[in-house]
N, C-alpha and C positions, 0 to 999 in steps of 0.2 A: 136550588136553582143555580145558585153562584157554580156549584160541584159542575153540574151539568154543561154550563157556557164553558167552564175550564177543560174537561173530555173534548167536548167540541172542537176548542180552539186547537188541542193537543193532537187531533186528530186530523183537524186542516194543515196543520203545519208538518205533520210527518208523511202525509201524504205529495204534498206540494213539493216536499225536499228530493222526493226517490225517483229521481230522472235517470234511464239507462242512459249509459255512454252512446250507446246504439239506437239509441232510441226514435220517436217515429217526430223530431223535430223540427220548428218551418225550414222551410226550402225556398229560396227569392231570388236564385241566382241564375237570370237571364244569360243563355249564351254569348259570348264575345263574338264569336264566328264561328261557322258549321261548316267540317267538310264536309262533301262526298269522299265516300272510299270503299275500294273495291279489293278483291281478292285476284290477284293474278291465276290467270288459267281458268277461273269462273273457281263455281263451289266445288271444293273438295268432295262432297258425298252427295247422294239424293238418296232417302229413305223411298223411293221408288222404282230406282236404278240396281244397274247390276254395280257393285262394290268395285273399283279401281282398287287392286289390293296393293298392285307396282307402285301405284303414285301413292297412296298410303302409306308405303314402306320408306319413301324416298321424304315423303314431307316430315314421317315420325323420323328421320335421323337428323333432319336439317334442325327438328325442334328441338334434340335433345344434347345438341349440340350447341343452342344457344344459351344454356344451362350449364352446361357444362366448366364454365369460366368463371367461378364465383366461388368465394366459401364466406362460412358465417364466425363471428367474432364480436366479442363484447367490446362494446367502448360506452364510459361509466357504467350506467343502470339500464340500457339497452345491449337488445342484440342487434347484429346491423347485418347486411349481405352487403358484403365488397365484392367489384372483379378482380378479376386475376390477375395479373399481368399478360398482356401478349403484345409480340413485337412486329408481328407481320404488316396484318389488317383490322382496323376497326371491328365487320362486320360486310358478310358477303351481302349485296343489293342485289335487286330482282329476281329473288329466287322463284323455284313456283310455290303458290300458296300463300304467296305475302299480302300482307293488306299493303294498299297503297294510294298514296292521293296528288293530284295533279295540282302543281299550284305555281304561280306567276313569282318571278325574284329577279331583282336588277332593273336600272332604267338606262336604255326602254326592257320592257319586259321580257325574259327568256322563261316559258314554259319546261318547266325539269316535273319528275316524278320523284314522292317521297315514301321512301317505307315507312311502315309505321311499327313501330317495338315496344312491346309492353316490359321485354326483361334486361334493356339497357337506356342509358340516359345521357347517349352524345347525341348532339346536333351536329352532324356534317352530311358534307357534297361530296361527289368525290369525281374528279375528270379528269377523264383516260381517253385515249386516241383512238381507243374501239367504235365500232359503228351501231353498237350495241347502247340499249337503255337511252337515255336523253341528258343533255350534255349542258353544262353552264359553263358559258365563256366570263371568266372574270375582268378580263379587257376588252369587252365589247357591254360592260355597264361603267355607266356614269356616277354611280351611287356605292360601288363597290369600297370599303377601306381595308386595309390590311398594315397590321406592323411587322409583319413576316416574321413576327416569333413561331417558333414552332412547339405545337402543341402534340404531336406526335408523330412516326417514322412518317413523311413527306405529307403532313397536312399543317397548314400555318392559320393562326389567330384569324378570322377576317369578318367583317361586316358587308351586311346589305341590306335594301327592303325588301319584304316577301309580303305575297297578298294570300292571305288565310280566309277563304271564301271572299267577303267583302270589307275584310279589315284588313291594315297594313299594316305590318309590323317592322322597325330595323330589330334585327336578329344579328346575336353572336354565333359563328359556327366553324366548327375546323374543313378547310377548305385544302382538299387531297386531292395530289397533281404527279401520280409518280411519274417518274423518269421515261424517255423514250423507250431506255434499254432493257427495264423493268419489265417482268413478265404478267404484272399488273395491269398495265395499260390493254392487256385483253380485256378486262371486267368489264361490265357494262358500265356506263357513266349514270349519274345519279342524286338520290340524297337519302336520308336516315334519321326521322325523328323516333330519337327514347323518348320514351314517356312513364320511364320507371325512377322513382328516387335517385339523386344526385350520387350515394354512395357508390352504384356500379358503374361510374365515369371512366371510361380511360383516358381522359383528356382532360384539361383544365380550363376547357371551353367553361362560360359560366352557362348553368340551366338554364335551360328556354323557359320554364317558368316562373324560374325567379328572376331572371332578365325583365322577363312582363310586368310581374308586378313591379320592380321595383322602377319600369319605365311606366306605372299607370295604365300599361296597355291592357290588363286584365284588370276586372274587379275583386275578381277570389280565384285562388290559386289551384284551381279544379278543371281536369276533364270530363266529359258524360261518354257512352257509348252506346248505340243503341242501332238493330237492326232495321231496315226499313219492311215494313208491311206490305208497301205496293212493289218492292223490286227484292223478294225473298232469294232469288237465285245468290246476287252475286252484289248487292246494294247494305249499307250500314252507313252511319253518320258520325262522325269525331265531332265532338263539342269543346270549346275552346272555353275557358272561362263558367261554364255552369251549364244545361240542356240546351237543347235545339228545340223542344214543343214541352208544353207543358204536360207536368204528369203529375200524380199523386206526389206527395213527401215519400222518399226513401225510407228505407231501412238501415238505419248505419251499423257496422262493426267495426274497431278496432283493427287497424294492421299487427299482427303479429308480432311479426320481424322486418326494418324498415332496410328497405330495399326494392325487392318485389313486393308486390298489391297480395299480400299473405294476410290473411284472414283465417277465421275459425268456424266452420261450421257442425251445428251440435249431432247431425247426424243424417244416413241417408235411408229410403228407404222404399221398397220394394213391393209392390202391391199392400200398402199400407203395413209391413214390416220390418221394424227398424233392422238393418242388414250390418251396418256398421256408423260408429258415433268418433267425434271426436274429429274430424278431417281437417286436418293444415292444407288451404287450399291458394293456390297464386292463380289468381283470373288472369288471364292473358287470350285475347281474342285468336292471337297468330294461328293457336293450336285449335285443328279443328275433330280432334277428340279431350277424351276427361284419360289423362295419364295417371295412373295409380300405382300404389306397391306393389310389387307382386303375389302378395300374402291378399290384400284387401281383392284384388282385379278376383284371386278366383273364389273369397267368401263372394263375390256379387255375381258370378256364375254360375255358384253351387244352390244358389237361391232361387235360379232359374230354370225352371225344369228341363230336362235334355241338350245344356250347354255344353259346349265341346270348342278345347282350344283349337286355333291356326296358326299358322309359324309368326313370326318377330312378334310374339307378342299380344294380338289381338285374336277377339273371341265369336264364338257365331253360339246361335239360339233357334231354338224351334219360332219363324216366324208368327206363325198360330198363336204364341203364347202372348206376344203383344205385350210385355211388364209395362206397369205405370211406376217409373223413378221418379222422387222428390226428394229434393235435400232441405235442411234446414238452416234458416240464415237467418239470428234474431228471432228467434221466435217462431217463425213465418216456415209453410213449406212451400215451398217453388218446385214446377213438376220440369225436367227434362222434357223441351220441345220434341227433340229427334231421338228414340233410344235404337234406331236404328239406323245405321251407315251403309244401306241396301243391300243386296243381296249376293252370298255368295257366288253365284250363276246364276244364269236362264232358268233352268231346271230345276233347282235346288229350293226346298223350301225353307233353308237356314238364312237367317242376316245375320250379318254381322253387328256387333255389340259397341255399344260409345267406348266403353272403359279397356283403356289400351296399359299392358306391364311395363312400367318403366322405372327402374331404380334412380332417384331422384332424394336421397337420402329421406325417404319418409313422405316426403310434400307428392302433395296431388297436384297437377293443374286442370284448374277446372277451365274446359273452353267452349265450342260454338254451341255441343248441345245441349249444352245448359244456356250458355249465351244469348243465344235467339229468342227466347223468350220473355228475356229482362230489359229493362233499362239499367245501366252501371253505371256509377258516379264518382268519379278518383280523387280524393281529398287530398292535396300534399300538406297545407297550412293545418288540418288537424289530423290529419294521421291518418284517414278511416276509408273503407269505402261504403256506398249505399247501392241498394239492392231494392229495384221493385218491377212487381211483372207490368208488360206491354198493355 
């Protein structure tokens, strides 16, 4: 009998220890604030539509471009993504295809537009003389401070308050003002919140989320992302501090490599065959396809009966065949909302394909067509993100 209580107990307790890192853990963190935020120019694709291949071509260069300014280095026991250096510009505002969200800053109130970036982490404004974008006068708020240090080529240290749906927040941010003579002051005027790791800073503005927590204005140092159901065109939600509606517990994984929201997922798969395993993947919402090797994009066409490449890169399929794509995250598979970005033409019964060739040294970015159907939850305080369907 004694034998038996001790098995037991040996059993409860090894059991009770084996908790994934990822694992399916409580979840209690009310959002701080919700935005609205939208996609300039509306959605990139409709899986019902004929295929905009021009503006496809123009948004994949804008995205692989914002990538481009990084490389990866150990500092101690991690690997990190830094940026690069660049001397020009921060970060081009209101392109097409950006997410963006409207939000109140300064007293009285000045309504600006804010980008929203998954693969950089400054907070700045930036106001230029163009009649373009929406502009923030810093001496027409009462609330404005600045020590006119400069934090980089014509943006100086400055403070303000900003209202984040129905919260206020005072925010640190680099406050960009070039020169009359400057051929900059065409750009449209504006602002640009990162929302990636501190490490791809070009500025020594301090993080907007570690500004929060450490002014209490957050309770956990987390974003959510999630599409809306009732406005599927051109509607998603930014979660400040934890979700906007309540949902099941996440899924967590582990970031990779700290910088981008890189993640592991154990495999993908293609009318229930695993087609390719192992994918390093950076969620970033901006991208509104799943960017891959070049090696990988054509094992996931050749798996598709009668796919045939099209230029820069992306792929078309016999629409008839319809594949059901699901990736693996923890465990779990999660099916590809959209596996189609609509149709070559009128006439054609080919669509085109999510998974776009992009040399990206290895790394996939996984974006809208997998996106749309999850909830995503950006940990910075433990490293991880979490994953669970709509």
């Amino acid at each position: 009998m004694k034998l038996l209580l001790l098995v037991l107990v040996t059993l409860i307790v090894n059991v009770s220890a084996f908790v994934p890192y990822y694992g399916n853990d409580a979840f209690d963190a009310p959002a701080v604030a919700r935005l609205d935020i939208k996609r300039r120019g509306g959605r990139v694709y409709s899986p019902d539509s004929i295929a905009d291949l021009n503006r496809f071509q123009e948004i994949l260069s804008t995205s692989l471009e914002r990538y481009a300014h990084t490389k990866r280095e150990l500092q101690g026991n991690r690997v990190v993504r830094k940026a690069l250096p660049i001397s020009d510009k921060l970060a081009p505002i209101g392109s097409d295809g950006s997410w963006f969200s409207e939000v109140e800053i300064g007293k009285p109130a000045q309504k600006i537009q804010f980008d929203i970036d998954m693969t950089s982490s400054d907070f700045w404004i930036d106001s230029t003389t163009s009649v373009r974008g929406t502009a923030y006068w810093s001496d027409k708020s009462e609330s404005y401070i600045t020590n006119l240090q400069s934090v980089f080529r014509d943006c100086t240290s400055s403070k303000d308050n900003l209202m984040f749906g129905d919260k206020q927040f005072t925010v640190s941010f680099a406050h960009c003002t070039p020169p009359r003579a400057s051929v900059k002051t065409l750009d449209p005027s504006g602002g640009m919140l990162g929302l990636a790791h501190s490490t791809l800073s070009q500025t020594t503005v301090p993080h907007f989320f570690e500004e929060a927590m450490l002014n209490r204005a957050l309770g956990r140092s987390m974003f959510g992302i999630e599409f809306k159901k009732d406005d599927p065109e051109t509607g998603a939600y930014l979660s400040l501090g934890g979700m906007a509606m309540q949902h099941d517990d996440p899924l967590w994984s582990p970031v990779k490599t700290y910088g981008f929201w890189q993640i592991l997922f154990k495999s993908l798969m293609i009318d229930g065959n695993t087609v390719l395993d192992n994918i390093q993947g950076v969620i970033d919402i901006s991208s509104p396809f799943i960017l891959a090797p070049v090696e990988d994009v054509r094992m996931f066409y050749n798996a598709i009966s009668g796919s045939q490449p099209l230029a820069n890169g992306f792929w078309s399929y016999p629409c008839y065949e319809d594949p059901k794509v699901h990736i693996e995250h923890s465990g779990w598979l999660f099916p590809f909302i959209d596996v189609s970005l609509g149709k070559v033409k009128d006439t054609s019964g080919y669509c085109v394909g999510p998974l776009v060739e992009a040399d990206l040294g290895g790394l996939w970015v996984i974006g809208e067509p997998f996106l749309r159907g999850v909830v995503s939850v950006f940990d910075f305080e433990q490293n991880r993100v979490g994953i669970r369907s709509l």
